[in-house]
N, C-alpha and C positions, 0 to 999 in steps of 0.2 A: 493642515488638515489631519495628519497625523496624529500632531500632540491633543487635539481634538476628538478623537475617534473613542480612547478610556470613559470619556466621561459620559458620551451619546450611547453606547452600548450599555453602562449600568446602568444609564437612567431607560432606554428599553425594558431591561431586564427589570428594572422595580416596578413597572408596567403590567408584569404578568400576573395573572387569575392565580390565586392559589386552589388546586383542584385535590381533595382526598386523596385521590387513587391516578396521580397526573406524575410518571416520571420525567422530570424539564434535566435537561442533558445539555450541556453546552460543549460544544463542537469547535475544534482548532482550525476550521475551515469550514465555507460550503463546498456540498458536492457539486461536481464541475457534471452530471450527467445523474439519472438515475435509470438508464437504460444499460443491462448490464453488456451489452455485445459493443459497446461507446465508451466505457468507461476504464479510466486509465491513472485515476488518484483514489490513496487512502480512504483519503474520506467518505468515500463512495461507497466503501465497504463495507464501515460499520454501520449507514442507514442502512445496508442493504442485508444485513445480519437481521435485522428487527424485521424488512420486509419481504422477502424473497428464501427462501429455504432451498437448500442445496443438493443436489445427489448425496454428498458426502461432505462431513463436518469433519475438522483436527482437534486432537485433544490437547490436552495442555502439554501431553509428554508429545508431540506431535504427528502421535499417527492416528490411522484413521478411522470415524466412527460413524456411525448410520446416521441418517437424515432423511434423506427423500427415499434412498436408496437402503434395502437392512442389509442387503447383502451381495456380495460380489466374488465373481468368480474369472483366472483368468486361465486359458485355454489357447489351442495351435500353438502351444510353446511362445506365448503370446502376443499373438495375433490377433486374440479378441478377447473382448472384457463383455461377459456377461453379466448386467446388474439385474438381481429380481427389487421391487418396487413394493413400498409401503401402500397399504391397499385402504389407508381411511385418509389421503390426499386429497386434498381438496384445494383450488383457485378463489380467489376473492370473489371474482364474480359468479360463482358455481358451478362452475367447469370444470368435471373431472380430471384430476392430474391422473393421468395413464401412459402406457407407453408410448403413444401417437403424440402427445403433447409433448413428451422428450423429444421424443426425434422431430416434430416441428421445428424444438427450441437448440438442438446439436445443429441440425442441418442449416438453421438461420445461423447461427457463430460462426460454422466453417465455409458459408458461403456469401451472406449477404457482403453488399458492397461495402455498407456501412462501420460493419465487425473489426475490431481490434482484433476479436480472438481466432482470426484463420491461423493468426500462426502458431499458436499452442494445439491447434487442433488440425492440423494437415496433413499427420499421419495417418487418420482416421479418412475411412476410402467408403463407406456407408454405414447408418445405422439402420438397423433392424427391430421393428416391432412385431414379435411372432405372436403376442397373447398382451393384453389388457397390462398383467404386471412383469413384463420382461423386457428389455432393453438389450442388443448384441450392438456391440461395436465393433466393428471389425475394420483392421488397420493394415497397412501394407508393411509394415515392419515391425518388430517389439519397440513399444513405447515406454520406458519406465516412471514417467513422469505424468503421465496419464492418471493417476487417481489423485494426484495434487491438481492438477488441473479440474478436474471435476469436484475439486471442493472449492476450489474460488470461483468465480463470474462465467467462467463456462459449465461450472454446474450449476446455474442459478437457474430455473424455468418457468416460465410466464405462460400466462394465459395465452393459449392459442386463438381461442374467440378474441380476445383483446388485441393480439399481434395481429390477424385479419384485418380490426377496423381500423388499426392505427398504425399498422409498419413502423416505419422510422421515427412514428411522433410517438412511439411506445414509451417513451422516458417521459414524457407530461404526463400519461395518467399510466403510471407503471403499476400492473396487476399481477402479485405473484402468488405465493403458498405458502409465505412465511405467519408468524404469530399476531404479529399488525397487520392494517393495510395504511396505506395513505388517503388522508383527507382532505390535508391541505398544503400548499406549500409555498411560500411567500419568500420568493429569491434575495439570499443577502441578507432573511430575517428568521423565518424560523419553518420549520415540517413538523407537520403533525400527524400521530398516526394514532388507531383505534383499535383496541385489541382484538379476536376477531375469536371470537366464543369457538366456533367449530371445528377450529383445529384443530391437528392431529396432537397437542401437548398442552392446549390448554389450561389443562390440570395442571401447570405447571409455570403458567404464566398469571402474576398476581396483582400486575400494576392494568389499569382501563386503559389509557391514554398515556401518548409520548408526545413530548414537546423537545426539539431537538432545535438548539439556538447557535448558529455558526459567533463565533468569536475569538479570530483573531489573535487577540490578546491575552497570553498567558493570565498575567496580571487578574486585568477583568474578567478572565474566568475563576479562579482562584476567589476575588473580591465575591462576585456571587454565589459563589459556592457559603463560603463564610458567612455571608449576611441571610442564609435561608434562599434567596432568590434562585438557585438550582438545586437538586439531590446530587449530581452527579456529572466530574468535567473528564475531560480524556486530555493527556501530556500535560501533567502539571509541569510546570516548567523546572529542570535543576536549583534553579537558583532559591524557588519557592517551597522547597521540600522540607528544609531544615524546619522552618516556620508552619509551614501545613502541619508538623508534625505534635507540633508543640499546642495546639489548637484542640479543645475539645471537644470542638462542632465538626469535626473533621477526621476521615478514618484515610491513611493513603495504603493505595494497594499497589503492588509491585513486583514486577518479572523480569527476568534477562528476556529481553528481542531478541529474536530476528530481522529486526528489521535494521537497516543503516538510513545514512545520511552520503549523500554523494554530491560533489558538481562534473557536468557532463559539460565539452566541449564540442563548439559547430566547427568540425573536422576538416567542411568542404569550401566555407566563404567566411568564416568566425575570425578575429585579429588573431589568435591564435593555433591555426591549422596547420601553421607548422610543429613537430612536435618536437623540437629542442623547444620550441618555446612551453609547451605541458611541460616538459621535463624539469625546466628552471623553475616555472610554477611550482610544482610538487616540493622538489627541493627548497626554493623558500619558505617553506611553512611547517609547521611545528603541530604535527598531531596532539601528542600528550599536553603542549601548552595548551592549546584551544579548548581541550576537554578539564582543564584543569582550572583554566579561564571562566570560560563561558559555560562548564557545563558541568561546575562543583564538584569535577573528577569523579561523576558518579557515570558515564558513559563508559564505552570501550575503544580507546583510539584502535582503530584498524584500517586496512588500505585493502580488505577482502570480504566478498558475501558473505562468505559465514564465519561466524563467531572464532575466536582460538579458543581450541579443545575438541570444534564438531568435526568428525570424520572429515570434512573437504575442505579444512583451515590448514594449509601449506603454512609451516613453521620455515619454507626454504626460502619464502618470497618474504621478508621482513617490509615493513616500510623503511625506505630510504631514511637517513638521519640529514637534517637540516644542513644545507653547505650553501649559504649563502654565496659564496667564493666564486664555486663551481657553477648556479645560476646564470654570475654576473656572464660570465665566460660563457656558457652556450648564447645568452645573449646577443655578446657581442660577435658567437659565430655565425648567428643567426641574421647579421647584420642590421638586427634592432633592440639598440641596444634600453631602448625608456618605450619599449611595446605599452599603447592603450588599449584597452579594454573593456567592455561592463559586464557584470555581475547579476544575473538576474534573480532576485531573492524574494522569497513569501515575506506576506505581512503578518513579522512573525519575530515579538522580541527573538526568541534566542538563534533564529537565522539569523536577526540581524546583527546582533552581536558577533556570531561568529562571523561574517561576512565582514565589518570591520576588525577583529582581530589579522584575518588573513590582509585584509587591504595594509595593515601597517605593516606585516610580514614581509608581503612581498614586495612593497614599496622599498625595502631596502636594499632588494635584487637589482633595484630599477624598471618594475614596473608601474603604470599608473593606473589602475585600477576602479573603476567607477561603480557604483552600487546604485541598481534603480531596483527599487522595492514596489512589487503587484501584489493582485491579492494573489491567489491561488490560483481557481481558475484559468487567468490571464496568463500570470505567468506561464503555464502547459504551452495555451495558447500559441505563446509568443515561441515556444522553442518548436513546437509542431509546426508551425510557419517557418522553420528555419532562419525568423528574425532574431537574433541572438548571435554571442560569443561565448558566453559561460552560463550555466543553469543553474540551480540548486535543484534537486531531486532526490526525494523521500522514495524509500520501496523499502512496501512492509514485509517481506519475507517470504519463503513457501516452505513446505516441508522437504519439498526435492529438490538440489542442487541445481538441478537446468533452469527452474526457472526461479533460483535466486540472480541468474546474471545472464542466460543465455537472451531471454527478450530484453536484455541491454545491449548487448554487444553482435549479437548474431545478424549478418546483414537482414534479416527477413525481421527481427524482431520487431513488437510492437511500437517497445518504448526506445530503439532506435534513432534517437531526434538528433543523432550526430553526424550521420551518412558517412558511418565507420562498416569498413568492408574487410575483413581478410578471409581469404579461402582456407587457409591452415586452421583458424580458430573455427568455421564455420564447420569444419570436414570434422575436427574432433568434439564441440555439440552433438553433430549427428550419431558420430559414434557411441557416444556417452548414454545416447537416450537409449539407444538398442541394446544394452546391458544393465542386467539386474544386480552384477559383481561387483561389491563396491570397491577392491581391492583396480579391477579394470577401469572404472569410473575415475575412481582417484588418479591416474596417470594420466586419463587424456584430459579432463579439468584441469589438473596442475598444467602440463603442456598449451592448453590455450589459455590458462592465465600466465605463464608466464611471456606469451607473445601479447596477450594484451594490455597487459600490466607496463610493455615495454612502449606499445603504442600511444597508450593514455588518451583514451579516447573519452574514459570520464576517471574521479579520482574518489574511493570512497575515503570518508574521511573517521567515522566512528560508526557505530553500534550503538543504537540506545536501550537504555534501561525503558521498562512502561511504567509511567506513573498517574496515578488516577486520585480524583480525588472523589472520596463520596461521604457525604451529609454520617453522622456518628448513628450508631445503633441501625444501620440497613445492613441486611443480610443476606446473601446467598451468591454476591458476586464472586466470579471465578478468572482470576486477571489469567491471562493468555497469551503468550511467547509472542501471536499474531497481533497482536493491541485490537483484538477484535472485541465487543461488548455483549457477551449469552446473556438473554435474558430469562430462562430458564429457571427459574428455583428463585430470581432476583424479587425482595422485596421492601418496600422505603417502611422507614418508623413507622411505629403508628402514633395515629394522635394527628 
């Protein structure tokens, strides 16, 4: 079914309407939700760029810029975040975006049942609507991480009439205040959205319609791109860069991420939950190989959330260097010494590559390794259920250090799927959030990664570069540290 899947997808895609003013986007995935207080993959993110508008937007240099919100103010020595609010907001279905609608949409994140995001939002203790265009949020302790939060998925705000009629089935017809809306959406095949005259940037958005086509396949997105059948793909693969490049139907764009690549460990029932046995893991395997393998040596082997050279990349915590020796040995003091295992990996040439590099790595530690490939979606699934041993797991990044790793590791955190606990790393998170010092920040980070680093509860393994591929002569695209997609200023050839 597999080696079958390249050929059904481009023959879909040569299927499709060619539309004047239609930007077709092919997607390294479907989104597993498009309800933002549910959603907890990539993917999710960039339809949710096109459809739902933020409090606050990151710039390319990554701080931060108006959206919903033009302006913000923080006050009690911060304790509250005053946002004043853009006053030509408007909902899909034409329902005033005002204050009332925020704090609708704050107080659904930080409390409904359903919500991923209580936990980025728990220090906040009420919001306040005093006037049509103001916003108070008032916290029970200095949060620093609070206006990166309000630019991802807990700043996104939906139609309050629309979360009335549909509570939790809000992600079927998700109604928000971004530049599209959706029209249609055909799981597994494609989303459509229509541009929506009356926003507040319109002037600014110059394509009609979005046709957003999940696939998988590196490959087949690249083939489409090339043959006309998309304007525009997201992760061109490493291996396809060289040759994209060389193409003159083809423009690649490209940024250092933020974002890494990790595998996370089920800590509490996983064949691996002992951690001599993570430890021999790690030490079988070869960072800079896999990136130099699999991934044209154009990524960044690292074993930490942020990048070497940003403010909270500890040059103290190296990655271990490969000791197959030493593996075999915790092994056998582990008393297994040919540990099995599976691998849970997207359907996704260059995971899977890497996921068989590491399989022959660590096969010479002695262990046996098995790799079962899902789509996307599922996979989540499967580790959220706690059915699982080893995961693969993408996270795209944030501007503020807690939540490039604290909803990993922090027992309360979202993404969590390991039922990793420690009180020492939990106690310096907390800290960390209630200082705006970076210098105090930097200490207790380093101090809970170096306990967590030693626990290995998940292992990152690279930093990727963002590679894009868009159709020659389209102009106004702005690649972004986030691999997020502005459609702003974006516009396809003419002709």
């Amino acid at each position: 079914m597999m080696r079958m899947a390249p050929f059904f997808l481009v023959a879909a895609a040569l299927a499709l309407p060619a539309f004047g003013q239609t930007l077709r986007i092919g997607l390294a995935a479907d989104p597993n939700t498009l309800d933002p207080a549910r959603s907890g993959a990539f993917v999710d993110r960039v339809v949710f760029t096109a459809l739902c508008d933020r409090l606050l937007d990151v710039a390319p240099d990554l701080s931060f810029r108006p959206e919903l919100a033009t302006a913000w103010d923080w006050e009690d020595e911060g304790r509250t975040l005053r946002l004043t609010l853009r006053t030509d907001g408007r909902f899909h279905d034409g329902t005033a975006l005002d204050a009332a609608a925020v704090k609708v949409n704050l107080d659904r994140y930080r409390s409904a049942p359903e919500s991923v995001r209580r936990s980025e939002l728990r220090p906040v203790t009420e919001v306040e609507a005093p006037d049509a265009r103001t916003v108070i949020i008032r916290l029970s302790q200095p949060y620093a991480p609070l206006l990166s939060v309000l630019s991802d998925r807990s700043g996104m705000i939906m139609s309050p009439t629309a979360l009335a009629r549909l509570g939790g089935r809000i992600g079927e017809e998700p109604v928000c205040s971004g530049p599209f809306r959706l029209t249609r959406r055909v799981p597994q095949d494609r989303i459509e959205l229509e541009r929506v005259p009356e926003h507040w940037n319109a002037a600014n958005i110059h394509v009609q319609r979005i046709i957003m086509r999940p696939m998988p396949d590196s490959t087949v997105r690249l083939l489409n791109l090339r043959s006309g059948q998309l304007d525009l793909i997201e992760r061109v693969a490493p291996a396809d860069v060289a040759a994209a490049r060389r193409d003159s139907r083809v423009v690649i764009a490209e940024t250092t991420s933020i974002a890494y690549q990790a595998i996370y460990f089920n800590t509490t029932t996983g064949a691996l939950r002992d951690p001599r046995l993570r430890e021999a893991f790690e030490l079988s395997i070869d960072r800079a190989a896999i990136n130099r393998v699999a991934l044209g040596g154009l990524f960044v082997p690292s074993n930490q959330p942020e990048v070497p050279g940003a403010p909270y990349h500890f040059a103290s915590l190296p990655p271990p260097a490969r000791d197959v020796a030493r593996a075999r040995a915790l092994l056998r003091e582990a008393g297994q010494p040919n540990p099995v295992f599976t691998l849970l990996t997207p359907n996704s040439p260059v995971e899977t590559q890497v996921s068989e590099i590491m399989q022959s790595m660590v096969a010479e530690a002695g262990f046996q390794m098995r790799i079962e490939t899902l789509e996307s979606a599922a996979m989540v699934a499967r580790a959220e259920g706690g059915r699982y041993d080893v995961s693969f797991g993408i996270w795209s990044g944030r501007a503020d250090p807690d939540g490039n790793i604290a909803l990993w590791i922090a027992s309360d955190g979202f993404l969590n799927r390991m039922g990793y606990r420690n009180a020492a790393v939990d106690a310096a998170f907390i800290a960390a959030r209630q200082s705006t010092d970076t210098a105090v920040r930097r200490v207790l980070y380093e101090g809970a990664a170096r306990q967590w680093m030693a626990d290995r509860p998940m292992l990152i393994l690279y930093h990727y570069r963002w590679f894009w591929g868009l159709r020659a002569r389209m102009t106004g695209f702005e690649p972004a540290p986030d691999g997020l997609i502005r459609f702003s200023g974006l516009r396809l050839p003419p002709g």
